[in-house]
N, CA, C, O and CB atoms as a CASP TS submission, in Angstrom:
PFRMAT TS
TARGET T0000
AUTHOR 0000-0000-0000
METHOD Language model
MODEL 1
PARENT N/A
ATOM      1  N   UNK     1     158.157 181.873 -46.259  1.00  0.00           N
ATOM      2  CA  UNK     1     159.452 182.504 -46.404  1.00  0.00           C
ATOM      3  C   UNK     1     159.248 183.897 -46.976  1.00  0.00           C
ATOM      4  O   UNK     1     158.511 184.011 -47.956  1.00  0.00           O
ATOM      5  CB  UNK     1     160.391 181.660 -47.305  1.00  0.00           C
ATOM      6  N   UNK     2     159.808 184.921 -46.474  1.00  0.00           N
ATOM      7  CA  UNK     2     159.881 185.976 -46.531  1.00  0.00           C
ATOM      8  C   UNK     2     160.742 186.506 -48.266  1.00  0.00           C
ATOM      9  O   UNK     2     161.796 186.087 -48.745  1.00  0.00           O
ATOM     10  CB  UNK     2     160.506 186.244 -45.117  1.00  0.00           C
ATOM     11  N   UNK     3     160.076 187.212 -48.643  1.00  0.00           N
ATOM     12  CA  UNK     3     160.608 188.040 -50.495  1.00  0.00           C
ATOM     13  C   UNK     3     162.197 188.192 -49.731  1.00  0.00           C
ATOM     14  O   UNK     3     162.893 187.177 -49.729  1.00  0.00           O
ATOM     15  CB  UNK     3     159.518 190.380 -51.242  1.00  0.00           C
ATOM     16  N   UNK     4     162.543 188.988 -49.329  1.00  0.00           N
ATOM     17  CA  UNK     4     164.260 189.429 -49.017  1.00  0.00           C
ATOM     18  C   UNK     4     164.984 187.736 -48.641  1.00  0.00           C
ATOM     19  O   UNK     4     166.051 187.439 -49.178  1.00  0.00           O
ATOM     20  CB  UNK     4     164.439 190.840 -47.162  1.00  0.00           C
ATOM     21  N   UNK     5     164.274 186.726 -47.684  1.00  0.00           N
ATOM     22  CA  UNK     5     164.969 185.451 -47.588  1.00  0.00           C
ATOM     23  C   UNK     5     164.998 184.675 -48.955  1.00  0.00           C
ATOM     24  O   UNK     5     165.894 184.081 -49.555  1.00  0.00           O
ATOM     25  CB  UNK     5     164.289 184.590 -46.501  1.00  0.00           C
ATOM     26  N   UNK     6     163.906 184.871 -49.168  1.00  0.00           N
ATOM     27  CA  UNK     6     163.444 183.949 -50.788  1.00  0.00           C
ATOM     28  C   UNK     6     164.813 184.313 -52.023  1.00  0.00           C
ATOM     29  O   UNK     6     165.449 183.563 -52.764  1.00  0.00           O
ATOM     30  CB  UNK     6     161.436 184.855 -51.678  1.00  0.00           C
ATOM     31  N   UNK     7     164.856 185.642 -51.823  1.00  0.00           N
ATOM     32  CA  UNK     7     165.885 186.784 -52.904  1.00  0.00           C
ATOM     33  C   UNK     7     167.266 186.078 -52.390  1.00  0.00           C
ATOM     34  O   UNK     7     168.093 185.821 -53.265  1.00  0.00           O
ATOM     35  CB  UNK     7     165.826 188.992 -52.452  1.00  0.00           C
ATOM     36  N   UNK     8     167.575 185.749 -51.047  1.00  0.00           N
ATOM     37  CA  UNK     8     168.817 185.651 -50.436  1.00  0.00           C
ATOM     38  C   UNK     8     169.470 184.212 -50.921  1.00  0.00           C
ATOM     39  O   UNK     8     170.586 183.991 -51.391  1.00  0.00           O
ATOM     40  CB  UNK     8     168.630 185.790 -48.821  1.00  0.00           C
ATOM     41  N   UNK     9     168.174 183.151 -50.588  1.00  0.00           N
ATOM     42  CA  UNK     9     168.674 181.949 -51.258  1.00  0.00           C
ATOM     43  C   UNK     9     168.770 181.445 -52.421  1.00  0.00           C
ATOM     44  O   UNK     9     169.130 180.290 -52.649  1.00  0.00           O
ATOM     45  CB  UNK     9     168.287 181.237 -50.931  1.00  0.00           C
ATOM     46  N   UNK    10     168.358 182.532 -53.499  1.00  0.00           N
ATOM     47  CA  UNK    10     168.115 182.156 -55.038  1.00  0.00           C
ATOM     48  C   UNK    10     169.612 182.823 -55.713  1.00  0.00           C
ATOM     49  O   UNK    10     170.131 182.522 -56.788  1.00  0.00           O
ATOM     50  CB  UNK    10     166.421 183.020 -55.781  1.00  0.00           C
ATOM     51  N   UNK    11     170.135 183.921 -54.584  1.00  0.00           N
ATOM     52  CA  UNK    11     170.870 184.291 -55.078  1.00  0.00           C
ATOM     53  C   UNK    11     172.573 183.320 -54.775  1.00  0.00           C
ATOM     54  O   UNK    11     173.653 183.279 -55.365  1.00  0.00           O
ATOM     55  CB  UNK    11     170.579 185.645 -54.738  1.00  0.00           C
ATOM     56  N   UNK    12     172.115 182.809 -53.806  1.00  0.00           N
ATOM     57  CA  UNK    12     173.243 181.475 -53.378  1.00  0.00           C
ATOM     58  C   UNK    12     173.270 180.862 -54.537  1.00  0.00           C
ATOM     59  O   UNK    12     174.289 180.674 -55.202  1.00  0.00           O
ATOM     60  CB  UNK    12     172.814 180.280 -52.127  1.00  0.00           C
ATOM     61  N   UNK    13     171.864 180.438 -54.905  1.00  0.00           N
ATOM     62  CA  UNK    13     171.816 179.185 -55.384  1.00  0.00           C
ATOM     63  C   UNK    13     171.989 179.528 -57.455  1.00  0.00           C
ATOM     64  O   UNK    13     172.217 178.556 -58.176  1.00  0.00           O
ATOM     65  CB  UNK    13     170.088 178.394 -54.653  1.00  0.00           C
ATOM     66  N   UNK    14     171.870 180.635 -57.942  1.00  0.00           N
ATOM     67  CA  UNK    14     172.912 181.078 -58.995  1.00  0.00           C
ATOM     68  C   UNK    14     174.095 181.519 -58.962  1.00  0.00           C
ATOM     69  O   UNK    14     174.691 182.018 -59.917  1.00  0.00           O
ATOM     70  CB  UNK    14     172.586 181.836 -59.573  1.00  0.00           C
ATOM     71  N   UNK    15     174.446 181.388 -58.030  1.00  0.00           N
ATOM     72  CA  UNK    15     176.052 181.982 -57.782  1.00  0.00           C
ATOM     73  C   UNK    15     176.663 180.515 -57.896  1.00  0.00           C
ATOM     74  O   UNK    15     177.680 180.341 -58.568  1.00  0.00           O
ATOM     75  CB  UNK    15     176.461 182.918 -55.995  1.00  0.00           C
ATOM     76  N   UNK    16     176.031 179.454 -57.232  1.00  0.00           N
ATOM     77  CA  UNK    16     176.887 178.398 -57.442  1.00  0.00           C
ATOM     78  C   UNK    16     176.622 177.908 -59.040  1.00  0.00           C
ATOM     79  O   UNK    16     177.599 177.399 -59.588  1.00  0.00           O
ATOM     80  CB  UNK    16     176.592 177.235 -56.290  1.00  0.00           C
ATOM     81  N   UNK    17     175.542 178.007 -59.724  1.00  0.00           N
ATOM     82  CA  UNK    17     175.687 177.659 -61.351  1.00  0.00           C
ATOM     83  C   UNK    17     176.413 178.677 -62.102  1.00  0.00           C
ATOM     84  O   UNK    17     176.845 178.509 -63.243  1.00  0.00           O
ATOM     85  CB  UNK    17     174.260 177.537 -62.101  1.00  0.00           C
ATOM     86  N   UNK    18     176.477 179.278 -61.710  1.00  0.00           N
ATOM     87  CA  UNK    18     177.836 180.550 -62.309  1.00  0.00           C
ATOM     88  C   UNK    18     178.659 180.350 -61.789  1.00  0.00           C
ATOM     89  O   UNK    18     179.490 180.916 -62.500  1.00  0.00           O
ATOM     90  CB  UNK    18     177.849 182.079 -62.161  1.00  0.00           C
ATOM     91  N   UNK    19     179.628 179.602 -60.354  1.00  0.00           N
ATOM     92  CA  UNK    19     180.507 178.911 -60.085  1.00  0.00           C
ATOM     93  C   UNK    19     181.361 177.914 -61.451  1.00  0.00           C
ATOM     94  O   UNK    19     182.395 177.929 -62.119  1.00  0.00           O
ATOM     95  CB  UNK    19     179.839 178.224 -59.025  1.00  0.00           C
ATOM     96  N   UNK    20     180.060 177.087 -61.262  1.00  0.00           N
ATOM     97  CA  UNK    20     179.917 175.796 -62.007  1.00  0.00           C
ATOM     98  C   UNK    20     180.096 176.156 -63.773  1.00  0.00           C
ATOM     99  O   UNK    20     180.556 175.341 -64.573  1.00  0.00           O
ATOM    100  CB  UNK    20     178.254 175.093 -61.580  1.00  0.00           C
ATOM    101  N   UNK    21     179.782 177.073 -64.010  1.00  0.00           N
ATOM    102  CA  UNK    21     179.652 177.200 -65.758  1.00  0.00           C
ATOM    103  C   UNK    21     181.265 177.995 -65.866  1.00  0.00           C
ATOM    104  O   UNK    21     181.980 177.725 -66.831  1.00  0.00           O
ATOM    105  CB  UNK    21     177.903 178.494 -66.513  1.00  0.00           C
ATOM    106  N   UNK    22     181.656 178.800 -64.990  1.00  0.00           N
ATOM    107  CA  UNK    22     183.037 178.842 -65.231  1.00  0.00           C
ATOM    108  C   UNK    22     183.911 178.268 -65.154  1.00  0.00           C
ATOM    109  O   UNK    22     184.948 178.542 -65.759  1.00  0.00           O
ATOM    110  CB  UNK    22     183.427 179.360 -64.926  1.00  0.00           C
ATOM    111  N   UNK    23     183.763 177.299 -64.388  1.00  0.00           N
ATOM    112  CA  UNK    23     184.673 176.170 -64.209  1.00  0.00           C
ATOM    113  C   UNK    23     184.677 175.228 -65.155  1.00  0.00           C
ATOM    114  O   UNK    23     185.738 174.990 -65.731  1.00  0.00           O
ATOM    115  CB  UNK    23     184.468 175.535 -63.099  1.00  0.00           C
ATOM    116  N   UNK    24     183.158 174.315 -65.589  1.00  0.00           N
ATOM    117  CA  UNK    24     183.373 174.170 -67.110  1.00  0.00           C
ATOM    118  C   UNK    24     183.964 174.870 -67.975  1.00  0.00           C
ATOM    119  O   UNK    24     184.898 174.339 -68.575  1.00  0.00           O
ATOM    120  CB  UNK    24     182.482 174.123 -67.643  1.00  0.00           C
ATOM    121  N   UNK    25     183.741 175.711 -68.167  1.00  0.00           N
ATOM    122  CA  UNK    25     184.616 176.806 -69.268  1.00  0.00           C
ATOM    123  C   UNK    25     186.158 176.710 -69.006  1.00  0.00           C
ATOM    124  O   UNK    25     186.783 175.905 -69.697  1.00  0.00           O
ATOM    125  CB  UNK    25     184.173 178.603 -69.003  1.00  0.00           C
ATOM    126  N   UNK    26     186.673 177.277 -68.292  1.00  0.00           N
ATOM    127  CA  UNK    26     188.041 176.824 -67.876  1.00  0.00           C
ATOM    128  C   UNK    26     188.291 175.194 -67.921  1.00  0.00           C
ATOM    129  O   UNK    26     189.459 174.841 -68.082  1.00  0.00           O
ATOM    130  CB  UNK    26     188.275 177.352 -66.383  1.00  0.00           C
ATOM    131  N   UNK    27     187.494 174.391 -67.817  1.00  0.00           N
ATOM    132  CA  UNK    27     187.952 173.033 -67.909  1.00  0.00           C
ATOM    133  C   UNK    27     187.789 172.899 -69.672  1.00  0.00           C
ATOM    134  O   UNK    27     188.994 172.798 -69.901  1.00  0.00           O
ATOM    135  CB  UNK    27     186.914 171.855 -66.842  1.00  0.00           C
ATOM    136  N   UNK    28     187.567 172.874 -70.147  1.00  0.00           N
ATOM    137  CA  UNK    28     186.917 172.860 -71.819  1.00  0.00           C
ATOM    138  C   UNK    28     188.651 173.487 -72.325  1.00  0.00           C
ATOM    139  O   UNK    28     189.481 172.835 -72.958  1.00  0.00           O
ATOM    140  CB  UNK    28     184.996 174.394 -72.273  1.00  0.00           C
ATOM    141  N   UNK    29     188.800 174.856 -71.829  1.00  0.00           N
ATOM    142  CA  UNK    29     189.398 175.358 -72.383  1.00  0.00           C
ATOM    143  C   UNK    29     191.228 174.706 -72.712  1.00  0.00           C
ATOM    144  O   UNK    29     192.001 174.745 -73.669  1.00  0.00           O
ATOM    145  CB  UNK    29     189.054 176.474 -71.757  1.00  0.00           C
ATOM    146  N   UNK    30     191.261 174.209 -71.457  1.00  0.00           N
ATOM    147  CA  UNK    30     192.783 173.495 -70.899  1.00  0.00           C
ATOM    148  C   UNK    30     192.869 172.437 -72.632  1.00  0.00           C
ATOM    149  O   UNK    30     193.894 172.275 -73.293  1.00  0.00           O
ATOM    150  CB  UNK    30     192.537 172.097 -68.743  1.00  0.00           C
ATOM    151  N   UNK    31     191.177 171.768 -73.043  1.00  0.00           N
ATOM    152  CA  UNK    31     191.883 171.040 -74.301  1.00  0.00           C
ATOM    153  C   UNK    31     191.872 171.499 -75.381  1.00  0.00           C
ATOM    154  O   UNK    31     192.107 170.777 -76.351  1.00  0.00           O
ATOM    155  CB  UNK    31     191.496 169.927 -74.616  1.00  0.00           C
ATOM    156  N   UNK    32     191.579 172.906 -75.525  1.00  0.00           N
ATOM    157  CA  UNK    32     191.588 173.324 -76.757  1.00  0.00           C
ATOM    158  C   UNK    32     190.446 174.935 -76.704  1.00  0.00           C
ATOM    159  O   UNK    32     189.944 175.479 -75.720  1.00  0.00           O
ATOM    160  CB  UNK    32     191.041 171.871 -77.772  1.00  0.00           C
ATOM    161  N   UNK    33     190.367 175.282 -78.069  1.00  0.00           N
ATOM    162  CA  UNK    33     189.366 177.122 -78.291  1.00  0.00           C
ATOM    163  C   UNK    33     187.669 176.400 -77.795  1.00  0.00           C
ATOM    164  O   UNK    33     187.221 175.653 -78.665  1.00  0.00           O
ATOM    165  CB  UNK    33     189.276 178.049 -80.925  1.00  0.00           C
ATOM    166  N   UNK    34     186.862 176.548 -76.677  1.00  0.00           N
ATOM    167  CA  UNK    34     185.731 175.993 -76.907  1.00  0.00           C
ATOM    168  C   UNK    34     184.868 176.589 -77.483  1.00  0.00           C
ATOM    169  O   UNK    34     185.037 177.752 -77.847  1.00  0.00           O
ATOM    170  CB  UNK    34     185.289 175.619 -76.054  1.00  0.00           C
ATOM    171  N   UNK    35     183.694 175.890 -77.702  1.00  0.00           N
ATOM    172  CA  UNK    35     182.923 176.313 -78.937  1.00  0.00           C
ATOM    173  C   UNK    35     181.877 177.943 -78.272  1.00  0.00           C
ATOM    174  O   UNK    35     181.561 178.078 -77.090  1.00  0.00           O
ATOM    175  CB  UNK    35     181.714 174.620 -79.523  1.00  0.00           C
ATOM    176  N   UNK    36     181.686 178.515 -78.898  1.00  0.00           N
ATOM    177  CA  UNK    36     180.955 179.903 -78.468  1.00  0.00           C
ATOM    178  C   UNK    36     179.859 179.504 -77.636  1.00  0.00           C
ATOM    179  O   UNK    36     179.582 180.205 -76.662  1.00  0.00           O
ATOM    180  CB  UNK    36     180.359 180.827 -79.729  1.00  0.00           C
ATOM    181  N   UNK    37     179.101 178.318 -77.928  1.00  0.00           N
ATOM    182  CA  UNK    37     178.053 178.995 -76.886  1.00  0.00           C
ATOM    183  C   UNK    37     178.247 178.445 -75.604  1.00  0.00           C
ATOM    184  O   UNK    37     177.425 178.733 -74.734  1.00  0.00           O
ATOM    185  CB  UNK    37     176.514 178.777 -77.248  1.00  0.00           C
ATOM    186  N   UNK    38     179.349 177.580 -75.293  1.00  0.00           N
ATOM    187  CA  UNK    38     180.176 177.395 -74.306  1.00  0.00           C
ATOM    188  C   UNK    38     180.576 178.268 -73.438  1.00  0.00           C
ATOM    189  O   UNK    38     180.365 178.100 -72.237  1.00  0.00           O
ATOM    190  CB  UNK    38     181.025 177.008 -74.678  1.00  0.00           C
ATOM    191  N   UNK    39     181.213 179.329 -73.920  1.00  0.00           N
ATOM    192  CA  UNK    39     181.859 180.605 -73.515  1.00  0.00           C
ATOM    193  C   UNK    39     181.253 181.490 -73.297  1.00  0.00           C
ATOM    194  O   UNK    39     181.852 182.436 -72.787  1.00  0.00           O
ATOM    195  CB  UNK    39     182.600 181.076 -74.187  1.00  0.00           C
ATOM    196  N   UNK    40     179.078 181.701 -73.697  1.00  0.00           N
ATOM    197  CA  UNK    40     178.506 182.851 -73.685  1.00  0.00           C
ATOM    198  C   UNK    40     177.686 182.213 -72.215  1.00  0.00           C
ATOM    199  O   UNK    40     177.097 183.077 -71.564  1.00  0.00           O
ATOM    200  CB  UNK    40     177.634 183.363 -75.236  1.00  0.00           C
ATOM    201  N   UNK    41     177.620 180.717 -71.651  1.00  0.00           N
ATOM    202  CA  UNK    41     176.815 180.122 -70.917  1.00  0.00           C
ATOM    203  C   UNK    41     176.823 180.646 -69.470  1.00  0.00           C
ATOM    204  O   UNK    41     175.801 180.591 -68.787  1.00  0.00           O
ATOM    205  CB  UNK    41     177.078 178.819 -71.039  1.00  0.00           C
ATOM    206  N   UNK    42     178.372 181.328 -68.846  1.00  0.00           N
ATOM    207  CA  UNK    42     178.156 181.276 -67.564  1.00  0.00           C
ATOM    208  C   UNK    42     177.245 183.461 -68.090  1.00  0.00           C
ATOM    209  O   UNK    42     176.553 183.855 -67.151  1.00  0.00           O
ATOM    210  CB  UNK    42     180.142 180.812 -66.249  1.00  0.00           C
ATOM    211  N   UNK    43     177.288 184.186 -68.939  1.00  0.00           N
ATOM    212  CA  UNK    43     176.419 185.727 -68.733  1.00  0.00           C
ATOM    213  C   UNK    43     174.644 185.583 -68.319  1.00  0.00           C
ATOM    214  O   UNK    43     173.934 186.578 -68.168  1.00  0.00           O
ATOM    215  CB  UNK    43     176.498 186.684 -70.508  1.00  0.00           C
ATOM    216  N   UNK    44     174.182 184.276 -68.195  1.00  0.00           N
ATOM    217  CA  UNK    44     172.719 184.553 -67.991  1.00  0.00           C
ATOM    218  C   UNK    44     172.623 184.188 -66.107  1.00  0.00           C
ATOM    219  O   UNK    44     171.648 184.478 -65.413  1.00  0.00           O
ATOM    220  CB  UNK    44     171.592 183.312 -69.221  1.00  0.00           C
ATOM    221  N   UNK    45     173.594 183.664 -65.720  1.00  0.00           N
ATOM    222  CA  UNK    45     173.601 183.308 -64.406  1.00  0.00           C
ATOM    223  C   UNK    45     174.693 184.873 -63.944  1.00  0.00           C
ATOM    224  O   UNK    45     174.238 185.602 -63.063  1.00  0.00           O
ATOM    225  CB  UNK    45     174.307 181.425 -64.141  1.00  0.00           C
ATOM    226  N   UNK    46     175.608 185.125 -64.379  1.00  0.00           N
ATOM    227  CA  UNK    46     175.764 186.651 -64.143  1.00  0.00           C
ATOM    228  C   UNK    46     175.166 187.865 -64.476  1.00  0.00           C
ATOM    229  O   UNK    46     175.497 188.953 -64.005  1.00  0.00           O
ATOM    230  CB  UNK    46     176.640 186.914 -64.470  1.00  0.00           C
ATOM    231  N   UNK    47     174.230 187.660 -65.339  1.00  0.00           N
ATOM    232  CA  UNK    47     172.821 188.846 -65.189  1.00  0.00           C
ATOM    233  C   UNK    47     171.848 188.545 -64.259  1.00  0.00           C
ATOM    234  O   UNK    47     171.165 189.504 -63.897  1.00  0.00           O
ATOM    235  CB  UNK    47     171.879 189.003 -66.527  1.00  0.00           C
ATOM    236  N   UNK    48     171.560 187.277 -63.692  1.00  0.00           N
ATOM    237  CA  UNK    48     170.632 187.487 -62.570  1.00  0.00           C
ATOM    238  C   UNK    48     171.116 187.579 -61.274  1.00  0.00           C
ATOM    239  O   UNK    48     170.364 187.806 -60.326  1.00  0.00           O
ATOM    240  CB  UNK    48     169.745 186.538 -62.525  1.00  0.00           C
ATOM    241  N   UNK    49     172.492 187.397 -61.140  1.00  0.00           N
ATOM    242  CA  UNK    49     173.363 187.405 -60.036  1.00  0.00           C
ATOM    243  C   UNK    49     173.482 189.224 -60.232  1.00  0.00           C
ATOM    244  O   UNK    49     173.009 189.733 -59.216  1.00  0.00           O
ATOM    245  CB  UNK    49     174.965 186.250 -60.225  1.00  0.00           C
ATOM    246  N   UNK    50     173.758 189.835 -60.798  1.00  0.00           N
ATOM    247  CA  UNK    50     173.749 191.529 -60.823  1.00  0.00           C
ATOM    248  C   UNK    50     172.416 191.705 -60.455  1.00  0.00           C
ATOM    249  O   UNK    50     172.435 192.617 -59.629  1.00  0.00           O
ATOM    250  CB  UNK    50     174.098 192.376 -62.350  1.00  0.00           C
ATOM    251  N   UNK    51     171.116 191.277 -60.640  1.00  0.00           N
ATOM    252  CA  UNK    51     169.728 192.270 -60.261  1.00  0.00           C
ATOM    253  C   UNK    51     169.662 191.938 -59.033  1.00  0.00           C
ATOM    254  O   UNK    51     169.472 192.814 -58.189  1.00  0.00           O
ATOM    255  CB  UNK    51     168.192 192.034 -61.017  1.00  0.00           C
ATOM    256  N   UNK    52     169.826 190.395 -58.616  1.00  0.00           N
ATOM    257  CA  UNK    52     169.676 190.096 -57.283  1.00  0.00           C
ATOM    258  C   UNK    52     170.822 191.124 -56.231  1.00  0.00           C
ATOM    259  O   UNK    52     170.522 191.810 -55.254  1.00  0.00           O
ATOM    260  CB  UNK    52     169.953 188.388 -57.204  1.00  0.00           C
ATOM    261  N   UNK    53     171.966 190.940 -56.767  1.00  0.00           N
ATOM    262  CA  UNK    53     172.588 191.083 -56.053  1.00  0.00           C
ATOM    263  C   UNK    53     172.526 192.834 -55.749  1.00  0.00           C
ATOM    264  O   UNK    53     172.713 193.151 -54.574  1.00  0.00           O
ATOM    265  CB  UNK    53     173.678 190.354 -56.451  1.00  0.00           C
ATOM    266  N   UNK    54     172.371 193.530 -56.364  1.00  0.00           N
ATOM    267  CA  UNK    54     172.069 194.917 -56.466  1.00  0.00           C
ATOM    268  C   UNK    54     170.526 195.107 -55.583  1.00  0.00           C
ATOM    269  O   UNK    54     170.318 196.062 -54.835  1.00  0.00           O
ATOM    270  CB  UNK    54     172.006 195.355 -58.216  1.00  0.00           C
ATOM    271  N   UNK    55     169.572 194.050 -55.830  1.00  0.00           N
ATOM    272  CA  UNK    55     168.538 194.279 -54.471  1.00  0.00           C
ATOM    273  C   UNK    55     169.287 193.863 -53.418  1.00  0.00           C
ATOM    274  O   UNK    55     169.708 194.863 -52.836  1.00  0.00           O
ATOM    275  CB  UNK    55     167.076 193.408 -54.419  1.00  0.00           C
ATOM    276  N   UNK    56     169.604 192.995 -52.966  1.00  0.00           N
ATOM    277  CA  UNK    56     170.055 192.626 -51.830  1.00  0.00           C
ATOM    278  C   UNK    56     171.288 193.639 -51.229  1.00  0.00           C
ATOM    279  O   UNK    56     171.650 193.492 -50.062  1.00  0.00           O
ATOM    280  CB  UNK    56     170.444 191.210 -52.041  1.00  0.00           C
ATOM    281  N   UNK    57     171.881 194.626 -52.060  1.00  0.00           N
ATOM    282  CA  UNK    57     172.633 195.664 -51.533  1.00  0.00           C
ATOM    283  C   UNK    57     171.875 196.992 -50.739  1.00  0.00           C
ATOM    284  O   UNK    57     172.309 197.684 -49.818  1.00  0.00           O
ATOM    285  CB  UNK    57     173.397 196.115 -52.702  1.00  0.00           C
ATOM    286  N   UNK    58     170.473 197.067 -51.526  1.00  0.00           N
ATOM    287  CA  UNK    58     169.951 198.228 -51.451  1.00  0.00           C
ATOM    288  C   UNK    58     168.598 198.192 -50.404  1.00  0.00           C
ATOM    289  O   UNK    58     167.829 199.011 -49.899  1.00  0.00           O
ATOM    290  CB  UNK    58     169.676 198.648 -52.900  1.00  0.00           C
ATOM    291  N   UNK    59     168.797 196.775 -50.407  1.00  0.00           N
ATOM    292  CA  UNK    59     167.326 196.444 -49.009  1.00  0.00           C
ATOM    293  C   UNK    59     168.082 196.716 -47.716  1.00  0.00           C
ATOM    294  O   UNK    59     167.470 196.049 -46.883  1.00  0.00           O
ATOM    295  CB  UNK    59     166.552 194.384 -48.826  1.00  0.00           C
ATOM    296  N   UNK    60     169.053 197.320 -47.123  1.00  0.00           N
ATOM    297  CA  UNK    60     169.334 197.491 -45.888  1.00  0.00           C
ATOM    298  C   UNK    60     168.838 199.424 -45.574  1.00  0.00           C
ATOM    299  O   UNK    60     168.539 200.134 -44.614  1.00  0.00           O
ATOM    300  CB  UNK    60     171.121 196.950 -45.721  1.00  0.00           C
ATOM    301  N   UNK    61     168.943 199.504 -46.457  1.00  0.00           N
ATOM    302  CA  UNK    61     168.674 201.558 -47.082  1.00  0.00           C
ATOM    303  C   UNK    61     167.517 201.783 -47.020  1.00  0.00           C
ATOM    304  O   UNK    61     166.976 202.750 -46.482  1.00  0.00           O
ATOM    305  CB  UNK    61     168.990 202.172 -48.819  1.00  0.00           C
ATOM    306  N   UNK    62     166.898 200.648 -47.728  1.00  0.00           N
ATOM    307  CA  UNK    62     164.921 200.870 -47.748  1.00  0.00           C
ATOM    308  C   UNK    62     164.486 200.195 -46.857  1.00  0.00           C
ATOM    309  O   UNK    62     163.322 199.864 -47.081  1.00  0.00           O
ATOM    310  CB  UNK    62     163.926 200.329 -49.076  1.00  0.00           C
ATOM    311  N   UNK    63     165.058 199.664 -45.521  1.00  0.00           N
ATOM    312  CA  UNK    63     164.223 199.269 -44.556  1.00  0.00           C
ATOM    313  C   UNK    63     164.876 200.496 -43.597  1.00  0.00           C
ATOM    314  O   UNK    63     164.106 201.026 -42.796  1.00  0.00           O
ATOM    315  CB  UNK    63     164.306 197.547 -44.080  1.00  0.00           C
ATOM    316  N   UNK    64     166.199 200.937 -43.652  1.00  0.00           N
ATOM    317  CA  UNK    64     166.177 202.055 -42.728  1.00  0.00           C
ATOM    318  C   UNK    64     164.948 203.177 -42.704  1.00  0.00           C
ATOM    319  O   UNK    64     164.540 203.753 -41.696  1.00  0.00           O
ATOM    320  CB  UNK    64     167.418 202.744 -43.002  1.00  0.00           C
ATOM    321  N   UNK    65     164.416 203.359 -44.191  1.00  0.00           N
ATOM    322  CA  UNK    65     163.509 204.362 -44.693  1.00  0.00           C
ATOM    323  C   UNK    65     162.031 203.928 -43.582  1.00  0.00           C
ATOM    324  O   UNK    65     161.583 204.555 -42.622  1.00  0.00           O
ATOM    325  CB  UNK    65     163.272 204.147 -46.673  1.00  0.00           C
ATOM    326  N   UNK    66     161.624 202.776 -44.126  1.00  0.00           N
ATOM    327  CA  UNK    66     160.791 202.338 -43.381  1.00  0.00           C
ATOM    328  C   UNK    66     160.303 201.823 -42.037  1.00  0.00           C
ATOM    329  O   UNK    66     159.273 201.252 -41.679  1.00  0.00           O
ATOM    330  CB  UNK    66     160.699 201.927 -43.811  1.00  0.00           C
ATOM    331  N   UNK    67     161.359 202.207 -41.446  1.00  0.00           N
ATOM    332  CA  UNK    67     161.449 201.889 -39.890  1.00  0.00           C
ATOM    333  C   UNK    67     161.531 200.441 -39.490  1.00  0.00           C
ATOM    334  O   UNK    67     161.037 199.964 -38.469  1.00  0.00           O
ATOM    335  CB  UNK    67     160.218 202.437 -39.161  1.00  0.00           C
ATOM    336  N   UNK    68     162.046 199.953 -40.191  1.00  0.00           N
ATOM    337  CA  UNK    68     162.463 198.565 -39.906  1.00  0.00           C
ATOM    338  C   UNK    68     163.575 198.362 -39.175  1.00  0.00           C
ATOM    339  O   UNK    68     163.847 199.319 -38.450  1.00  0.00           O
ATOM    340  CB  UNK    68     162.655 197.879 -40.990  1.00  0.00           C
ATOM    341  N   UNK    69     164.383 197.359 -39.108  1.00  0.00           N
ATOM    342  CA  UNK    69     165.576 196.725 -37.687  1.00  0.00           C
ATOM    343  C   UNK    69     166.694 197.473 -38.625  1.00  0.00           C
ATOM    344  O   UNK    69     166.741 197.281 -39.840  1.00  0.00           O
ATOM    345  CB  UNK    69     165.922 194.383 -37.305  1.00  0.00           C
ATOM    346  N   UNK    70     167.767 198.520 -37.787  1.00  0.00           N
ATOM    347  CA  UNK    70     168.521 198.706 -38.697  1.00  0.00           C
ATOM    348  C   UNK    70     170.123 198.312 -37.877  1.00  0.00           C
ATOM    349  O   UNK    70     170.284 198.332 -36.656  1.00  0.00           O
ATOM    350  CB  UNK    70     168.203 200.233 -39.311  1.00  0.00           C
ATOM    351  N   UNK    71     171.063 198.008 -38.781  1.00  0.00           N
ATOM    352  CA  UNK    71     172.255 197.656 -37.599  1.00  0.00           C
ATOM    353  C   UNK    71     173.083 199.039 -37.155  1.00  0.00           C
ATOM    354  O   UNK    71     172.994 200.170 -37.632  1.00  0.00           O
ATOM    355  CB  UNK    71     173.528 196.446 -38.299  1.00  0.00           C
ATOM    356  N   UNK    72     173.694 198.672 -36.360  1.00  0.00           N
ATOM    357  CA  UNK    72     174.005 199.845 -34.711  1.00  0.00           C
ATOM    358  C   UNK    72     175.101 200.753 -36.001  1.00  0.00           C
ATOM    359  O   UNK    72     175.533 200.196 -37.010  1.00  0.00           O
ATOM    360  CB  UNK    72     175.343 198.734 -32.490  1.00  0.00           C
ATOM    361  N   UNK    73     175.321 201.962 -35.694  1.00  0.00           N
ATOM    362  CA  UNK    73     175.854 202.511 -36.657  1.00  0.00           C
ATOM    363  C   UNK    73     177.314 203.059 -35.481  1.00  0.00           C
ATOM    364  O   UNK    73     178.255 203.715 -35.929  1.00  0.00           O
ATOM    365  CB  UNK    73     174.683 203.712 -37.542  1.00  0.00           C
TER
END
């Protein structure tokens, strides 16, 4: 598997535990203030969802550079 496919499915696959940790959070919250480190749990799955996701914006730019497949403009 290719680094850009590898990048593509890791980034699925924290997007759905950052799905998942907000939704706990919002579920927690409906019974009451939840406890802090409850509330700090879904920022480590949204900091790797920002680096990924910021490569995966910028790999269509650096393969134009490199003469790679680019889409029809």
């Amino acid at each position: 598997m290719s680094w850009s496919k590898w990048m593509r499915q890791s980034h699925r696959w924290v997007s759905l535990a950052f799905t998942l940790t907000v939704i706990a959070n919002f579920a927690v919250m409906a019974f009451g203030q939840p406890p802090m480190w409850l509330s700090l749990l879904p920022l480590p799955p949204l900091a790797l969802l920002l680096f990924s996701g910021l490569y995966l914006f910028v790999l269509p730019y650096t393969a134009k550079g490199r003469g790679g497949p680019r889409a029809e403009e």
